[in-house]
C-alpha positions as a printed NumPy array, in Angstrom:
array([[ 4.552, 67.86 , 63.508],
       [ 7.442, 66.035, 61.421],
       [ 5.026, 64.867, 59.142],
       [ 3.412, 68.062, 57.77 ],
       [ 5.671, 69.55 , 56.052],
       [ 8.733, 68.982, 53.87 ],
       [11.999, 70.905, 52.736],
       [12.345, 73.403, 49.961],
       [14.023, 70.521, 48.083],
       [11.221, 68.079, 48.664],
       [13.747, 66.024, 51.224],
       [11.979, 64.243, 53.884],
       [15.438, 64.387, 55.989],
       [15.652, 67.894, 56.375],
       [15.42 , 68.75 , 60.235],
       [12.135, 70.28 , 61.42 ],
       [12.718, 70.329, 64.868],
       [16.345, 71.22 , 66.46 ],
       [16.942, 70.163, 70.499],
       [19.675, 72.38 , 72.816],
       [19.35 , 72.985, 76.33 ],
       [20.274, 76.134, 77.447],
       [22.502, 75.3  , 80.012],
       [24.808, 74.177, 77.423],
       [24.119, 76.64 , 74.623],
       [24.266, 80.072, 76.979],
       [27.981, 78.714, 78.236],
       [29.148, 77.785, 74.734],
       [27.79 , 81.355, 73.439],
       [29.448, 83.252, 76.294],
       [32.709, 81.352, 75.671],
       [32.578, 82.246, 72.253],
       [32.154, 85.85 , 72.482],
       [35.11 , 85.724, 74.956],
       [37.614, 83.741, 72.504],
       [36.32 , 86.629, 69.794],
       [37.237, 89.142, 72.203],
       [41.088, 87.753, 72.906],
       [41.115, 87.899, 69.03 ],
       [40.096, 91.248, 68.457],
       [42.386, 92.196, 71.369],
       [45.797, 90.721, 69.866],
       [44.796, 91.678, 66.497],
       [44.604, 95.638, 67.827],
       [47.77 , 95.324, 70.168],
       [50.067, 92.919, 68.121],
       [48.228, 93.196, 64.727],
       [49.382, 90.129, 62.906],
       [53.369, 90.074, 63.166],
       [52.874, 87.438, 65.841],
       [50.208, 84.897, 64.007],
       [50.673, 81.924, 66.234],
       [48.936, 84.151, 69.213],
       [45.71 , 83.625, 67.635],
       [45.844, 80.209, 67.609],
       [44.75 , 79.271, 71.158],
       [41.302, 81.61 , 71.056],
       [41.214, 79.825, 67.657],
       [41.548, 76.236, 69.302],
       [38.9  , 77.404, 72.084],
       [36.378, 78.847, 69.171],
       [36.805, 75.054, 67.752],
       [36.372, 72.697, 70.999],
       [33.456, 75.019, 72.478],
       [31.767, 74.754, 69.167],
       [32.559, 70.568, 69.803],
       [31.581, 70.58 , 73.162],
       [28.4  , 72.934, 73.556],
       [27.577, 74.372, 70.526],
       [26.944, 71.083, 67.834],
       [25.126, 68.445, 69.981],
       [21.586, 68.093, 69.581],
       [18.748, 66.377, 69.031],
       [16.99 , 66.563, 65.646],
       [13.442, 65.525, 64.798],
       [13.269, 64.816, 60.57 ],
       [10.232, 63.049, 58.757],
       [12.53 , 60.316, 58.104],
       [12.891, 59.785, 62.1  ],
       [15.294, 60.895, 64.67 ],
       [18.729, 62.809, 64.806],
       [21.229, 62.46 , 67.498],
       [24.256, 64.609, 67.04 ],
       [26.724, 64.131, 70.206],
       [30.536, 65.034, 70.249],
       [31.618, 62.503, 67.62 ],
       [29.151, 60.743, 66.729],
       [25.867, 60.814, 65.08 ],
       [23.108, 58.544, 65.099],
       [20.367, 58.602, 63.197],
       [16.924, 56.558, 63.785],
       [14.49 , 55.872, 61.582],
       [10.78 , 55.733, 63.465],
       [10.327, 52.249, 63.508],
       [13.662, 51.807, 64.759],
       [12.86 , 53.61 , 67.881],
       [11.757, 51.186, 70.773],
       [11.728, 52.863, 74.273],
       [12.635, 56.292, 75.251],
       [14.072, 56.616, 78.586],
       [14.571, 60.383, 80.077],
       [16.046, 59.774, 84.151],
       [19.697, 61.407, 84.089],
       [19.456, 62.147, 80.101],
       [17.699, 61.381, 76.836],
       [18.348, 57.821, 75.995],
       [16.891, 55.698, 72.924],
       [16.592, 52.277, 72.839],
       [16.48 , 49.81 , 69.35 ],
       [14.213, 46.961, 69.012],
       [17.663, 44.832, 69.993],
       [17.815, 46.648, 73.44 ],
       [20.932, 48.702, 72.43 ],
       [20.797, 52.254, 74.311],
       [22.056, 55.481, 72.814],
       [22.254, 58.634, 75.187],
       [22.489, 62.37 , 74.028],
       [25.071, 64.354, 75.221],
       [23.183, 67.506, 74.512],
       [19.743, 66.18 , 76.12 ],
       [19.976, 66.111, 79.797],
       [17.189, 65.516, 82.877],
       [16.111, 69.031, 84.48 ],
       [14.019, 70.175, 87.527],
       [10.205, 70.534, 86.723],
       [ 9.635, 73.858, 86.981],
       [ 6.272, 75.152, 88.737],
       [ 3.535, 76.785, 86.695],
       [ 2.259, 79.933, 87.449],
       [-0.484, 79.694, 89.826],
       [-2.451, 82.908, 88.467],
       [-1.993, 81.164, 84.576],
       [-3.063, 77.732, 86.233],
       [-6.212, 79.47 , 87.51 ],
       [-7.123, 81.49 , 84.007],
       [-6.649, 77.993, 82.146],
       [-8.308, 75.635, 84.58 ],
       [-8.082, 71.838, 84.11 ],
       [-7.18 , 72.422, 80.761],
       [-3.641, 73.21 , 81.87 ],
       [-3.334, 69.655, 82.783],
       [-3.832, 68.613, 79.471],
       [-1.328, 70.527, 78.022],
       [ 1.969, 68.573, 77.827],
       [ 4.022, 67.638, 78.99 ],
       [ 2.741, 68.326, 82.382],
       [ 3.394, 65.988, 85.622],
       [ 0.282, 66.594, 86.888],
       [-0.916, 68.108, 90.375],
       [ 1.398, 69.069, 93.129],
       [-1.144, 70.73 , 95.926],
       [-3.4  , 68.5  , 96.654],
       [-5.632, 72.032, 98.294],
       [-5.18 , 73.485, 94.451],
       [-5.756, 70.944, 91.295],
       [-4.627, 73.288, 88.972],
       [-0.987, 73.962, 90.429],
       [ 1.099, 71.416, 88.287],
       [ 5.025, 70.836, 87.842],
       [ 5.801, 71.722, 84.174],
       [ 8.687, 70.515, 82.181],
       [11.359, 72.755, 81.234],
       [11.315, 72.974, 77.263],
       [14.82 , 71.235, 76.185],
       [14.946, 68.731, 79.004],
       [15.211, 64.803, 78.392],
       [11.04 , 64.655, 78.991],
       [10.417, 67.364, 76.773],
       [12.492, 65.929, 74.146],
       [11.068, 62.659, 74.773],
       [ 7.602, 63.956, 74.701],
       [ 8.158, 65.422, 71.448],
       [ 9.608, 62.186, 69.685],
       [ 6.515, 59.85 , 71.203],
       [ 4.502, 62.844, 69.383],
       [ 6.579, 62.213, 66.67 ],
       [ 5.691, 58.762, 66.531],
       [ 2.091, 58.644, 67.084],
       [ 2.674, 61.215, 63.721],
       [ 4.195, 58.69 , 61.521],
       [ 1.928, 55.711, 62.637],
       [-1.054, 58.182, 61.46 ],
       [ 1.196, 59.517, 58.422],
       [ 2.264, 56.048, 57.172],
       [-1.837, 55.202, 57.872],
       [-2.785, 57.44 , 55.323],
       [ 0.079, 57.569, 52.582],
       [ 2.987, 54.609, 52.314],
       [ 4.836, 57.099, 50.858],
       [ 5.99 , 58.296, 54.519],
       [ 7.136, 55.163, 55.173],
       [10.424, 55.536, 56.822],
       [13.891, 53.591, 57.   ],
       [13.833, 51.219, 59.96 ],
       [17.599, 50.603, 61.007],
       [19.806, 52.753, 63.834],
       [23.014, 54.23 , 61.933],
       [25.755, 54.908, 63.703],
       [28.651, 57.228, 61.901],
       [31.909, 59.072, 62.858],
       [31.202, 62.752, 62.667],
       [33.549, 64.223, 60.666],
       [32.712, 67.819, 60.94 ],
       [33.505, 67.105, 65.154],
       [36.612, 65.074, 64.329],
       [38.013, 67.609, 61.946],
       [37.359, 70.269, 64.135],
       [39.041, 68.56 , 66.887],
       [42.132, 67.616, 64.946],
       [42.509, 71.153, 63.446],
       [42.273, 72.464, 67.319],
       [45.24 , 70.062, 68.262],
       [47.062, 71.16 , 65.271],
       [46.51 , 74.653, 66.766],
       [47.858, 74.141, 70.256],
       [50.756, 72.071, 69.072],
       [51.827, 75.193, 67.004],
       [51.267, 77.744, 69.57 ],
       [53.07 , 75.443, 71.586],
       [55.75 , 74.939, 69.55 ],
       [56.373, 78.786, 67.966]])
């Protein structure tokens, strides 16, 4: 849980759970690999009398990184990380009003005001195996998050979330929670910042710029 542990450097913002989906980071992986290859492959043909070749694989290492590599959801002691493609917000738990999961992960302040993730989509329930359901019995259904009973002829068949989605994610930050109210119960010293902060990411915008800067060359050599 957030609450159990801290960093190396005693820093109660250091991430201690990190969010992707697959179906973004696989793609952004695969890309990359494929932008190292076209590197490797001008580098061995050309070697480096023609440098501006190397700039669009460069520019394409840059915006997948932007696009499916960086945006994620954190989960910190000090509350909740949202890292899309240029901006971050960061929540501290009692900032965090209502969690809404139908098309993607979206947080809600205590004003109303919704944030979305552009890493943290809705998914498919997948099905739980029916010869697992059977060895663990009801207790299955009380291992989240589950969505309970599908066949009404077999209780212990039940739709599972897929680890990543929006209600997984969502499960895990109405764990997280239920962890500081018990935390902050215990020891004030957990208590956490209470305001949403919105910032430019400058890591994303930098990349960005750099990867115009890079087609604008190759463009213009």
């Amino acid at each position: 849980m957030p609450f159990n542990l801290r960093g190396r450097d005693g820093s109660a913002s250091a991430p201690r759970r990190t969010y992707r989906q697959p179906a973004m980071l696989v793609p952004g992986v695969v890309l990359s690999l494929i932008c190292v290859g076209f590197i490797i492959l001008i580098a061995v043909e050309n070697g480096f009398d023609h440098p501006q070749e190397f700039l669009w694989p460069i520019a394409g290492l840059l915006v997948i990184w932007i696009i499916f590599v960086r945006p994620c959801v954190q989960l910190t002691q000090a509350g909740v990380v949202m890292r899309n493609l240029v901006r971050d917000v960061r929540f501290g738990w009692p900032a965090i009003d209502l969690i809404e999961q139908r098309w993607n992960l979206k947080i809600f302040d205590e004003n109303g005001k919704g944030y979305g993730s552009w890493a943290i989509t809705s998914q498919r329930p997948k099905r739980a195996a029916r010869t697992s359901a059977i060895k663990s019995g009801p207790s299955l259904l009380r291992m989240g998050p589950g969505l309970g009973p599908i066949d009404e002829n077999n209780p212990n068949s039940v739709m599972k979330v897929r680890s990543g989605s929006a209600a997984a994610v969502a499960g895990a930050i109405r764990d997280g929670q239920l962890d500081y109210a018990s935390a902050t119960a215990r020891d004030a010293a957990y208590i956490a910042n209470d305001e949403v902060v919105a910032a430019p990411a400058w890591p994303a915008i930098i990349a960005l710029l750099a990867a115009v800067v890079c087609v604008v060359v190759a463009v213009a050599a």
